[in-house]
N, C-alpha and C positions, 0 to 999 in steps of 0.2 A: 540418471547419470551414474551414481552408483555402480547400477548390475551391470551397463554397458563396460565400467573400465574393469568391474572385476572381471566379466568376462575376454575382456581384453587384455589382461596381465595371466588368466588360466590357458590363454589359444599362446600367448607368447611366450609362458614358462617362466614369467614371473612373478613376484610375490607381491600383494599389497602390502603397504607399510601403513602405521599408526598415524604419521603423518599426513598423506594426503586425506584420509577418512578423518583426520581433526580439523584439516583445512578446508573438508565439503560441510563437516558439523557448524565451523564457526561463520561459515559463506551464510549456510540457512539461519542460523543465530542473529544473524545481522537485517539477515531482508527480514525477520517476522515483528510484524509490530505487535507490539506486550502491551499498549495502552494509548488510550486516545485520551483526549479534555472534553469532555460532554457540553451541551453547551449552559448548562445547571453549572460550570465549573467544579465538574466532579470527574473522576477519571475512571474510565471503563476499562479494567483487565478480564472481564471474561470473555472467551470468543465471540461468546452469543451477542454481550452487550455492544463488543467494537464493531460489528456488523450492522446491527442494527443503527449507533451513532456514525457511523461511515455510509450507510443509504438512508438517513433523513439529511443527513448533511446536504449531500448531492441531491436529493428530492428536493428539497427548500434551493437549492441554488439555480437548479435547473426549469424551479415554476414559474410558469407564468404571471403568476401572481404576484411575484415577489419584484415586479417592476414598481419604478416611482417613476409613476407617468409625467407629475409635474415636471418633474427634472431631466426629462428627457431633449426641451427644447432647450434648456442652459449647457447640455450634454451637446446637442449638435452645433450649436450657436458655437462653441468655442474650436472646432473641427477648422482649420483653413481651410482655404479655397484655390 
């Protein structure tokens, strides 16, 4: 995004300003997440650790395993008809 508008303000003859490149810094600023809650209730700020706490996460939620079969007929039993 960047190169495209700087090269879109050098084909049009004009100049970047401070401001839009502070408002593409605080855009990234905002989408990066700095920390997660492990589930040790401890908090992961290194990249390496929030990746790895962000695919066990979704590993464990997506297993199969992680069903409660008992409670699957109380689950459907309440669904109307």
């Amino acid at each position: 995004l960047i190169i495209r508008s700087a090269t879109r303000w050098a084909e049009q003859g004009e100049r970047s300003s401070k401001y839009f490149y502070r408002c593409i810094k605080e855009r990234n600023r905002m989408q990066t997440i700095r920390a997660l809650k492990t589930p040790e209730s401890s908090s992961a700020t290194e990249t390496k650790d929030i990746l790895r706490t962000a695919r066990n996460f979704y590993q464990n939620l997506y297993s199969p395993s992680r069903t409660i079969w008992h409670m699957e007929g109380d689950l459907l039993s309440a669904i109307p008809e």
